[in-house]
N, CA, C and O atoms as a Maestro MAE file, in Angstrom:
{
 s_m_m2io_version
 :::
 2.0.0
}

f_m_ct {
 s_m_title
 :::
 protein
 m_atom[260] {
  # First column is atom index #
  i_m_mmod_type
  r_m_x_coord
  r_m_y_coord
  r_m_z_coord
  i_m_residue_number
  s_m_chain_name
  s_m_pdb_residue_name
  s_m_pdb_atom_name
  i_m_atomic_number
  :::
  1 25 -65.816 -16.834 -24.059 1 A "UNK " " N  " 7
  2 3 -64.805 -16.154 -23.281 1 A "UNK " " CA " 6
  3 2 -65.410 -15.785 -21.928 1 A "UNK " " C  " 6
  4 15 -66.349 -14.992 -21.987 1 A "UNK " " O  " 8
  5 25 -65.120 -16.125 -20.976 2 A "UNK " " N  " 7
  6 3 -65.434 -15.941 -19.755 2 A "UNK " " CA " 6
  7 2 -64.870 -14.201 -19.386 2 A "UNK " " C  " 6
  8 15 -64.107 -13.593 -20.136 2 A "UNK " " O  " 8
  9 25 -65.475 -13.583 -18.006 3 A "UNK " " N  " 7
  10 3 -65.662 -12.402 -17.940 3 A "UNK " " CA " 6
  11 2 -63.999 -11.614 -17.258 3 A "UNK " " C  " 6
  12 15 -63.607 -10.478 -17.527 3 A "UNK " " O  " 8
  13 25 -63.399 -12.477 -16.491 4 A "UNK " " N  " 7
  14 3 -62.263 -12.461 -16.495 4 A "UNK " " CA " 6
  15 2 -61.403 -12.118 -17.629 4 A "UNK " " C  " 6
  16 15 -60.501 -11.283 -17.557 4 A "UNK " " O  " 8
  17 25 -61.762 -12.903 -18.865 5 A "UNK " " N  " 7
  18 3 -60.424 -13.162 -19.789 5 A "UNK " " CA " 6
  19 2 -60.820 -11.976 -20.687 5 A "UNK " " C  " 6
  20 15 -59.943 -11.469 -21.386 5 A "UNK " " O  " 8
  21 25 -62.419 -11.369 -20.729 6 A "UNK " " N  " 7
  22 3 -62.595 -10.305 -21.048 6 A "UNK " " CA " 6
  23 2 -62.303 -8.516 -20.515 6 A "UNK " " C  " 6
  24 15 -62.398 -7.496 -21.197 6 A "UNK " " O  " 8
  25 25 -62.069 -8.618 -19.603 7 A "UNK " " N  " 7
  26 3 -61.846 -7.776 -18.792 7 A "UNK " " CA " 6
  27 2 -60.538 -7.600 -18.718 7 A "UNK " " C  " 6
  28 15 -60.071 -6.483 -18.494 7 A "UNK " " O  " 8
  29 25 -59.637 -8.873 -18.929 8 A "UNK " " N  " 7
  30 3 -58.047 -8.770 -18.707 8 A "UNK " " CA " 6
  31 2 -57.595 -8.323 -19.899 8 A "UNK " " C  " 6
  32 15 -56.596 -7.606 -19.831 8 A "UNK " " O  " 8
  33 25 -58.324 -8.676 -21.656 9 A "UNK " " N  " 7
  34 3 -58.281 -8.544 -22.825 9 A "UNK " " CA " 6
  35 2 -57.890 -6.286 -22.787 9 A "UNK " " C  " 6
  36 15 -56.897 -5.581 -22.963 9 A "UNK " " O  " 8
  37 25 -59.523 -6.018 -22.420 10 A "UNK " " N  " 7
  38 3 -60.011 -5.215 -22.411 10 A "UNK " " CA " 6
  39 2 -58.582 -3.490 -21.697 10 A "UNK " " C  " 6
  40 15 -57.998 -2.567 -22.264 10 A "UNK " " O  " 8
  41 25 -58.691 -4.006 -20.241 11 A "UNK " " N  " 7
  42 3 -57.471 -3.288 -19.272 11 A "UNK " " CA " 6
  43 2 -56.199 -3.504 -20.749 11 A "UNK " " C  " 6
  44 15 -55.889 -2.560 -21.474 11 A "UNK " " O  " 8
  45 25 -55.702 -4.770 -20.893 12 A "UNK " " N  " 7
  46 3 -54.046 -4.352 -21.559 12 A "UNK " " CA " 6
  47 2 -54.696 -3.817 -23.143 12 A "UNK " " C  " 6
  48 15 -54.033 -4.183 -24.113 12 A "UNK " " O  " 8
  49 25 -55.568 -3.233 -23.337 13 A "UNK " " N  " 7
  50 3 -55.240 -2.667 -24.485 13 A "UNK " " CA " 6
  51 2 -55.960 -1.236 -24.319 13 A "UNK " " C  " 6
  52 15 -55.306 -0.212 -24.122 13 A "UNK " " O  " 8
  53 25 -57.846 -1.262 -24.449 14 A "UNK " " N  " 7
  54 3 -57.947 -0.418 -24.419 14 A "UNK " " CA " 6
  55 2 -58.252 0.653 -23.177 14 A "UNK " " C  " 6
  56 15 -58.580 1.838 -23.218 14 A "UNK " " O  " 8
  57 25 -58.000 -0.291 -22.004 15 A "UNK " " N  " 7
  58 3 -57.643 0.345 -20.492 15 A "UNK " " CA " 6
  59 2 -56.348 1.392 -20.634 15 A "UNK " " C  " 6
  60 15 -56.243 2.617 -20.568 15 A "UNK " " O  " 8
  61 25 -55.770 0.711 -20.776 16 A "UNK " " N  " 7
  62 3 -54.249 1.131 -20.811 16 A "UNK " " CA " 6
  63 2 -54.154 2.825 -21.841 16 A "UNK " " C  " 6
  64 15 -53.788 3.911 -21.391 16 A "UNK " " O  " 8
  65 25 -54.502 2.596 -22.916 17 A "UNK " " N  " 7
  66 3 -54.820 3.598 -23.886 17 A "UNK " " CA " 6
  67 2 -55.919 4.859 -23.201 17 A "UNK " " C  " 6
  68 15 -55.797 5.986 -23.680 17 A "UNK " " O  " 8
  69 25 -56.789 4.681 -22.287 18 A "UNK " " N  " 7
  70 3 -57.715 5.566 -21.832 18 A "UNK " " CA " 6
  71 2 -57.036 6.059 -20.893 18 A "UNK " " C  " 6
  72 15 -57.183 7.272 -20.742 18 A "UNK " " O  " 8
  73 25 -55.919 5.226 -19.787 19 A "UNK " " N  " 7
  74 3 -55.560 5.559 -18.483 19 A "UNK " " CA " 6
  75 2 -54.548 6.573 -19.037 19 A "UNK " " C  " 6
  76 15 -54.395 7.629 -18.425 19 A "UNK " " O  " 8
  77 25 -53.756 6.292 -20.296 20 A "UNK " " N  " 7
  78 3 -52.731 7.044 -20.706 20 A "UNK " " CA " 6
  79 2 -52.978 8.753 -21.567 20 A "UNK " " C  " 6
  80 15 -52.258 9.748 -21.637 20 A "UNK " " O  " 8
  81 25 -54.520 8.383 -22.179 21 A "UNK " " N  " 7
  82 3 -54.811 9.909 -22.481 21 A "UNK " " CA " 6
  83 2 -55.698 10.596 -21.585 21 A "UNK " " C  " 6
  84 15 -56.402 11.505 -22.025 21 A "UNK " " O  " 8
  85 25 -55.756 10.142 -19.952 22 A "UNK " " N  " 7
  86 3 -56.399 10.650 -19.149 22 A "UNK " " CA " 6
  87 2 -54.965 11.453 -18.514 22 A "UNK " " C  " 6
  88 15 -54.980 12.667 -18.314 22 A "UNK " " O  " 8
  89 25 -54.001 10.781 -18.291 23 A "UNK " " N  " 7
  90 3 -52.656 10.891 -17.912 23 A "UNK " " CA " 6
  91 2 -52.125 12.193 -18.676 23 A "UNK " " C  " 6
  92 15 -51.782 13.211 -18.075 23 A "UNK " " O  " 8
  93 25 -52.098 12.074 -19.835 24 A "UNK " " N  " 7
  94 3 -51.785 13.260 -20.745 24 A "UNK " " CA " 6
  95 2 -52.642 14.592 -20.585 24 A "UNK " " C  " 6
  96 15 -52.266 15.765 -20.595 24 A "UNK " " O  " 8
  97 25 -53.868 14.062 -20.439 25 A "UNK " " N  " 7
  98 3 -54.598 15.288 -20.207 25 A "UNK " " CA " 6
  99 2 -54.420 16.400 -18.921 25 A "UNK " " C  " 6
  100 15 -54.586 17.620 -18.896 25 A "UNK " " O  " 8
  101 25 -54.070 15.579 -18.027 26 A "UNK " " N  " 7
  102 3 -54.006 15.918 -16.749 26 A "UNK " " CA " 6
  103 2 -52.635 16.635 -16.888 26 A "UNK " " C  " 6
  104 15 -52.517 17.716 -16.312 26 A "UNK " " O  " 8
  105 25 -51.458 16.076 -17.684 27 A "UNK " " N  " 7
  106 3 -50.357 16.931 -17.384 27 A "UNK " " CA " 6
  107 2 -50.111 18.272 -18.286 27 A "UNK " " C  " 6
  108 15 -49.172 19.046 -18.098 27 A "UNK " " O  " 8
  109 25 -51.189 18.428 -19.376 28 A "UNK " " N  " 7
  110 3 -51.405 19.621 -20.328 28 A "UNK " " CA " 6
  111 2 -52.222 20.288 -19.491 28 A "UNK " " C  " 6
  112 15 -52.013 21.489 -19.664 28 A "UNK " " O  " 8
  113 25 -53.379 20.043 -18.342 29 A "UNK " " N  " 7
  114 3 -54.087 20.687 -17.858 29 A "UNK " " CA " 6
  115 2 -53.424 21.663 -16.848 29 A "UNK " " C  " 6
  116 15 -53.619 22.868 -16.694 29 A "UNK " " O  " 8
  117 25 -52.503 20.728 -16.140 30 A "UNK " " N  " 7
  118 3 -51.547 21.603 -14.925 30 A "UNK " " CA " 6
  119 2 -50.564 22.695 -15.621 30 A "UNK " " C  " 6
  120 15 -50.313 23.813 -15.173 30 A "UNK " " O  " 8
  121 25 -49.907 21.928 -17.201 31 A "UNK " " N  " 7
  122 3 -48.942 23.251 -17.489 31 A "UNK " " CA " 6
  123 2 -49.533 24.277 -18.275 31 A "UNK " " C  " 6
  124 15 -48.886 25.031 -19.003 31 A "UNK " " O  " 8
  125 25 -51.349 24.313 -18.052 32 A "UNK " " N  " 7
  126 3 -51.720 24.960 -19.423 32 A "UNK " " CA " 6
  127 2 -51.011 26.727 -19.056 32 A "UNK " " C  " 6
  128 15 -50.833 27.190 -17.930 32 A "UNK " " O  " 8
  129 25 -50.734 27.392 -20.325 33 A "UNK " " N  " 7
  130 3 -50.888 28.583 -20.145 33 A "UNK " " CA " 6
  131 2 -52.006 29.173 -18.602 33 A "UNK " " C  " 6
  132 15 -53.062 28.755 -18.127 33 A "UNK " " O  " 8
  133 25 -51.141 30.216 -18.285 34 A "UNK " " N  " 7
  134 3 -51.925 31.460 -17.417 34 A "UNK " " CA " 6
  135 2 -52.749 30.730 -16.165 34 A "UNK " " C  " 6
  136 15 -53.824 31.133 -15.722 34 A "UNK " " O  " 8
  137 25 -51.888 29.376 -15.614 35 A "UNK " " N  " 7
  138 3 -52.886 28.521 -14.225 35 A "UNK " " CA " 6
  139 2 -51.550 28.654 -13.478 35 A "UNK " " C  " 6
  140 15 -51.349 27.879 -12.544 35 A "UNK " " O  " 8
  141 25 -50.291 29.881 -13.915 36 A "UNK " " N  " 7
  142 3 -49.342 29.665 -12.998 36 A "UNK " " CA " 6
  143 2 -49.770 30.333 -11.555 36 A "UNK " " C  " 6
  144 15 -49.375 29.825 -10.505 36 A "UNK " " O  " 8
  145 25 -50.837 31.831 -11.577 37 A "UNK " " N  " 7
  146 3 -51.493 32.203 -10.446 37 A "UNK " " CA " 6
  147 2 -52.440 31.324 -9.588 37 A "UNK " " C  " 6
  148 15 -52.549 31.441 -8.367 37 A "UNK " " O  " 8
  149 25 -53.053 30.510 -10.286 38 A "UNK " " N  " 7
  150 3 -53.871 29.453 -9.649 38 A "UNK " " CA " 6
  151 2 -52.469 28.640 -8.413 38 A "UNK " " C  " 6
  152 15 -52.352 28.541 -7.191 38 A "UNK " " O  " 8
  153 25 -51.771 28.280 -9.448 39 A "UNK " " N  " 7
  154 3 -50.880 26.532 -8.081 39 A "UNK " " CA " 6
  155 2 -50.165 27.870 -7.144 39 A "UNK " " C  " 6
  156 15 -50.198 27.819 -5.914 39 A "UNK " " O  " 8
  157 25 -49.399 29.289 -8.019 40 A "UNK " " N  " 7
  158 3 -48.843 29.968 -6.541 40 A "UNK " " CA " 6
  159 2 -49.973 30.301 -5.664 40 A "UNK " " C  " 6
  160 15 -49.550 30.697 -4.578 40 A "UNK " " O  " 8
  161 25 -51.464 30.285 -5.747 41 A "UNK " " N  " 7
  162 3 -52.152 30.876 -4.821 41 A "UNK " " CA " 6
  163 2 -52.747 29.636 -3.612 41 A "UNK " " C  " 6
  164 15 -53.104 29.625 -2.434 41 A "UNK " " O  " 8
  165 25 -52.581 28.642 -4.772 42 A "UNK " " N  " 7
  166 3 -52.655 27.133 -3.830 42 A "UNK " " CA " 6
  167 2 -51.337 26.710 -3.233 42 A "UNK " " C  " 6
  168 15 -51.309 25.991 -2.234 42 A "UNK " " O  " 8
  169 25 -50.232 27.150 -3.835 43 A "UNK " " N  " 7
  170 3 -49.427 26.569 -2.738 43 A "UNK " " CA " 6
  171 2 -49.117 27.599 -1.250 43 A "UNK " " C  " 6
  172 15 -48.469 27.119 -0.320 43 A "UNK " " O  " 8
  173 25 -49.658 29.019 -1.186 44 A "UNK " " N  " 7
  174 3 -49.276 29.780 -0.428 44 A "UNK " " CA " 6
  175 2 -50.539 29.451 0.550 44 A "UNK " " C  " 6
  176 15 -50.296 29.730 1.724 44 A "UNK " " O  " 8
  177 25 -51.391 29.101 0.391 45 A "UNK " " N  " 7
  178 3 -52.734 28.666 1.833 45 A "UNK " " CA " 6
  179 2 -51.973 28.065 2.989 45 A "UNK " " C  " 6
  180 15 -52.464 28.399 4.068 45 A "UNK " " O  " 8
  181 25 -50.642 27.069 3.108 46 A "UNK " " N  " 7
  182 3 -50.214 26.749 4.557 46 A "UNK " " CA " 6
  183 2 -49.645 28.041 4.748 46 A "UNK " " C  " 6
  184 15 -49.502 28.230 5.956 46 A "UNK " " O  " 8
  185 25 -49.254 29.027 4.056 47 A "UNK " " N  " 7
  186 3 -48.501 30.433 4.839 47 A "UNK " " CA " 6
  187 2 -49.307 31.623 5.209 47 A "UNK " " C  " 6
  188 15 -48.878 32.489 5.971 47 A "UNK " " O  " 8
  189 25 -50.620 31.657 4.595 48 A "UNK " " N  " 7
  190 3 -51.489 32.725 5.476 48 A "UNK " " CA " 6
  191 2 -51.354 32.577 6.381 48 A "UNK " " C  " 6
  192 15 -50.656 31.643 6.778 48 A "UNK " " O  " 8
  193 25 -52.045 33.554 7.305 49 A "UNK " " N  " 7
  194 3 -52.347 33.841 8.986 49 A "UNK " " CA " 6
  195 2 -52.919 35.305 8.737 49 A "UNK " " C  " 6
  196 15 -52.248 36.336 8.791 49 A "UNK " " O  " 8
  197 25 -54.283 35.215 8.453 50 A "UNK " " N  " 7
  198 3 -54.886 36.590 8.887 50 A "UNK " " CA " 6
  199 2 -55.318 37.374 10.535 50 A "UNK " " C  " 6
  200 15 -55.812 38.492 10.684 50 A "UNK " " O  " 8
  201 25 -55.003 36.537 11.453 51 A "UNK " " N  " 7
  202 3 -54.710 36.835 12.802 51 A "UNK " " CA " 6
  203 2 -53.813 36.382 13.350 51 A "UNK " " C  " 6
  204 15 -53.345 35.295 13.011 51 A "UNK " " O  " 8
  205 25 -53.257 37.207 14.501 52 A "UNK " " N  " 7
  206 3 -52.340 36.568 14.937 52 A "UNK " " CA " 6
  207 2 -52.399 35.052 15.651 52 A "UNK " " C  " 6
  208 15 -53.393 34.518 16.143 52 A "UNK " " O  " 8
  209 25 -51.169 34.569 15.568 53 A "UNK " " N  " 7
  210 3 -50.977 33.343 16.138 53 A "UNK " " CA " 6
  211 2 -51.302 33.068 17.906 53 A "UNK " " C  " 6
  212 15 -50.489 33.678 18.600 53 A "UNK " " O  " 8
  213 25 -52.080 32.467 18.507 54 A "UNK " " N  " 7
  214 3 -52.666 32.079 19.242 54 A "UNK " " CA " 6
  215 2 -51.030 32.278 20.631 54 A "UNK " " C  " 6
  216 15 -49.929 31.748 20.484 54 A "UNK " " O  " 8
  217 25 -51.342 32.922 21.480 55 A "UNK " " N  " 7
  218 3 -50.562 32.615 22.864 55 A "UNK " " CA " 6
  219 2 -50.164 31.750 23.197 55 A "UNK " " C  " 6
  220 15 -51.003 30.865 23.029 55 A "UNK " " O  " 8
  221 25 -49.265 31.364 23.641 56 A "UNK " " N  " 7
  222 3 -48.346 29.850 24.180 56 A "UNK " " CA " 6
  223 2 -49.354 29.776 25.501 56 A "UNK " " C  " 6
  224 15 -50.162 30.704 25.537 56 A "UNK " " O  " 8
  225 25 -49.410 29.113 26.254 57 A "UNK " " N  " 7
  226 3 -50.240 28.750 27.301 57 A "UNK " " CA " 6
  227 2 -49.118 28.079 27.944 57 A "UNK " " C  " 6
  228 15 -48.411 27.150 27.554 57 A "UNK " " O  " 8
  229 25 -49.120 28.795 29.069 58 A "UNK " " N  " 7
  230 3 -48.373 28.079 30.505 58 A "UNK " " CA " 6
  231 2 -49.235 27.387 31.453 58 A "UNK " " C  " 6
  232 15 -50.326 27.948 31.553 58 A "UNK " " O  " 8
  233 25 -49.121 26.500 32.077 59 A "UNK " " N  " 7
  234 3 -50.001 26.014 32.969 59 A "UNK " " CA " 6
  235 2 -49.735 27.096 33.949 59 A "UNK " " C  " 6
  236 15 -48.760 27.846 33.902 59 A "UNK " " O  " 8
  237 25 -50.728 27.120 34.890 60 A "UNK " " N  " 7
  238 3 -50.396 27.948 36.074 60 A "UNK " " CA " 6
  239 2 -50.093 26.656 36.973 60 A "UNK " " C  " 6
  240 15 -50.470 25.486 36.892 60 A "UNK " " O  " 8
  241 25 -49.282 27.325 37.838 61 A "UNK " " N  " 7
  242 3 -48.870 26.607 39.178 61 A "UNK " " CA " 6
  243 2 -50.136 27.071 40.265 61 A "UNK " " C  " 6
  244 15 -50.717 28.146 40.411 61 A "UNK " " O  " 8
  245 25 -50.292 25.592 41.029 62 A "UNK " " N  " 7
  246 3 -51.616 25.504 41.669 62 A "UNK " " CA " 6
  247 2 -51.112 26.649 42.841 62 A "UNK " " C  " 6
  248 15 -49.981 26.997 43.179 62 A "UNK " " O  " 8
  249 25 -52.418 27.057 43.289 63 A "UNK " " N  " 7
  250 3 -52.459 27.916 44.426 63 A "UNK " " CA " 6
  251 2 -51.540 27.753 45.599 63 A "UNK " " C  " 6
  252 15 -51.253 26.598 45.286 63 A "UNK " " O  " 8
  253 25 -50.844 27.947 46.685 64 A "UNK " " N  " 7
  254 3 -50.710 27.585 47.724 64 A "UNK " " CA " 6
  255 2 -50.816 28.579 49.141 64 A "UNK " " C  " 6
  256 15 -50.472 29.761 49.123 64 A "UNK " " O  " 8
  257 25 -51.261 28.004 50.153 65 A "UNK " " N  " 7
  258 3 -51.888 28.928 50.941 65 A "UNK " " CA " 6
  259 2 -50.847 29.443 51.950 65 A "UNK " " C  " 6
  260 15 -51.162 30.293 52.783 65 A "UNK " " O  " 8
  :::
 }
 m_bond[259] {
  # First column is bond index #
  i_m_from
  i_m_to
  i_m_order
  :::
  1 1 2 1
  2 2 3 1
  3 3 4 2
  4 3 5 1
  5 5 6 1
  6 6 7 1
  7 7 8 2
  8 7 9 1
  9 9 10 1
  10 10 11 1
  11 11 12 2
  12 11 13 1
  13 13 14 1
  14 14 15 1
  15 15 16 2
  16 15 17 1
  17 17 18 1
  18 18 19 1
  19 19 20 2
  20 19 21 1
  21 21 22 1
  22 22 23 1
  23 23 24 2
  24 23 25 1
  25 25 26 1
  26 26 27 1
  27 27 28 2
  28 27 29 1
  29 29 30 1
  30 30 31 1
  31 31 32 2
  32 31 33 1
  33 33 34 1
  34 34 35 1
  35 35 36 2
  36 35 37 1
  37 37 38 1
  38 38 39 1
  39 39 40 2
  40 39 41 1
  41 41 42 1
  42 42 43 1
  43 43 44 2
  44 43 45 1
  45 45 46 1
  46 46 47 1
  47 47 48 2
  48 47 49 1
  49 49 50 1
  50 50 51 1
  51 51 52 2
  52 51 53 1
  53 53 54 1
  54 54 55 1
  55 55 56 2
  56 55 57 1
  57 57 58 1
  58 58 59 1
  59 59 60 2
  60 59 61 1
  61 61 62 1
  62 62 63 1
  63 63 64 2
  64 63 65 1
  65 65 66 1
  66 66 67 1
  67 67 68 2
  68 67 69 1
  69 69 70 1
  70 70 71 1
  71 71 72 2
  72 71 73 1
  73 73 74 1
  74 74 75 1
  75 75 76 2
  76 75 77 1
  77 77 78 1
  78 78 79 1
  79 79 80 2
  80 79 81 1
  81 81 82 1
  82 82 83 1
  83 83 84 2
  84 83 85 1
  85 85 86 1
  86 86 87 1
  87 87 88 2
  88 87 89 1
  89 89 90 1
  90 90 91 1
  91 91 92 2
  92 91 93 1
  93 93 94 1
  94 94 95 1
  95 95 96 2
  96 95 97 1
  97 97 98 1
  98 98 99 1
  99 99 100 2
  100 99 101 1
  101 101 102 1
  102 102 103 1
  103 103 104 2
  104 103 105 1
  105 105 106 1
  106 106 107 1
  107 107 108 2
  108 107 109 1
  109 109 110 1
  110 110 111 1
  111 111 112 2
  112 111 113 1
  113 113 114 1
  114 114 115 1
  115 115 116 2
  116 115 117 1
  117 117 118 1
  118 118 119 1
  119 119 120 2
  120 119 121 1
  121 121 122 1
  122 122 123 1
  123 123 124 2
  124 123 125 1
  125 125 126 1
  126 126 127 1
  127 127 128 2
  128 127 129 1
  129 129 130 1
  130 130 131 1
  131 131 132 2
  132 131 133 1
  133 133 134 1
  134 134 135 1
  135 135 136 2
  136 135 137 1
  137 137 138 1
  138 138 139 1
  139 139 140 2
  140 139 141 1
  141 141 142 1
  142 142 143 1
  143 143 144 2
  144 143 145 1
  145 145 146 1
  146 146 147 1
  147 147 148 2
  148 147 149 1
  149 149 150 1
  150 150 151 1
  151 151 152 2
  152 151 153 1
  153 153 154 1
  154 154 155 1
  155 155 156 2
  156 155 157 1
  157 157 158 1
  158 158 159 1
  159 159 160 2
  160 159 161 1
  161 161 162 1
  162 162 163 1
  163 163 164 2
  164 163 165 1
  165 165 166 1
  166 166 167 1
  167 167 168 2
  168 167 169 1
  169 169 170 1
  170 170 171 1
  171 171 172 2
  172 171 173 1
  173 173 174 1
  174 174 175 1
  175 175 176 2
  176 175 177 1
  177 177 178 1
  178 178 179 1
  179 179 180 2
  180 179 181 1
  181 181 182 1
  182 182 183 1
  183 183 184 2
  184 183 185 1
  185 185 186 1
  186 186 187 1
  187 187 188 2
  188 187 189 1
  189 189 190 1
  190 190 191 1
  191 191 192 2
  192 191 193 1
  193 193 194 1
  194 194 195 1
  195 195 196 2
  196 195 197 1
  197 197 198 1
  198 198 199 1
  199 199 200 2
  200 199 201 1
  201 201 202 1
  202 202 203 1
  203 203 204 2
  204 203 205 1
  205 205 206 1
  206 206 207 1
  207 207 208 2
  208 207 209 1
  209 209 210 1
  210 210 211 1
  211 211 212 2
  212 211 213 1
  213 213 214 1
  214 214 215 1
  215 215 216 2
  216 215 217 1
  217 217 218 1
  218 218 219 1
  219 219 220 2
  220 219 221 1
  221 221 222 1
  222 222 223 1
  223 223 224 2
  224 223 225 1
  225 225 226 1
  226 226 227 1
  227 227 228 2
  228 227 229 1
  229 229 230 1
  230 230 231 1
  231 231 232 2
  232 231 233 1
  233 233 234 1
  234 234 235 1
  235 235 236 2
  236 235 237 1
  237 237 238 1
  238 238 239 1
  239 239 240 2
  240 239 241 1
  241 241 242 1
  242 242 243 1
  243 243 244 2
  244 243 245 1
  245 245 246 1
  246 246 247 1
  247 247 248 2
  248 247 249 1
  249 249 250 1
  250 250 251 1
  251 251 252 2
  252 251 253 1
  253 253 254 1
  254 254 255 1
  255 255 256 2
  256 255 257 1
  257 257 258 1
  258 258 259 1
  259 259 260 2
  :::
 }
}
């Protein structure tokens, strides 16, 4: 059996089976009990601002004499 036909064997059975209880794991991990403070504290980081927001900047108009 060449390394191809092993590898292609390999992915549709027991690839597939690893990708799928990696898959499972991952979605018991996100709904586990008591990680609901964890994702609200990760999803609120774009809405901090512990200082204020930076001044608009106008160009100045050049000098004239």
């Amino acid at each position: 059996m060449d390394t191809y036909s092993a590898l292609r064997h390999f992915a549709d059975s027991w690839g597939l089976l690893l990708m799928f209880l990696f898959f499972l794991g991952m979605v018991i991990w996100i709904f586990r009990p008591g990680s609901k403070r964890t994702h609200d504290d990760a999803a609120s980081i774009p809405l901090r601002n512990d200082t204020a927001p930076a001044a608009a900047r106008v160009p100045e108009a050049p000098a004239q004499k």
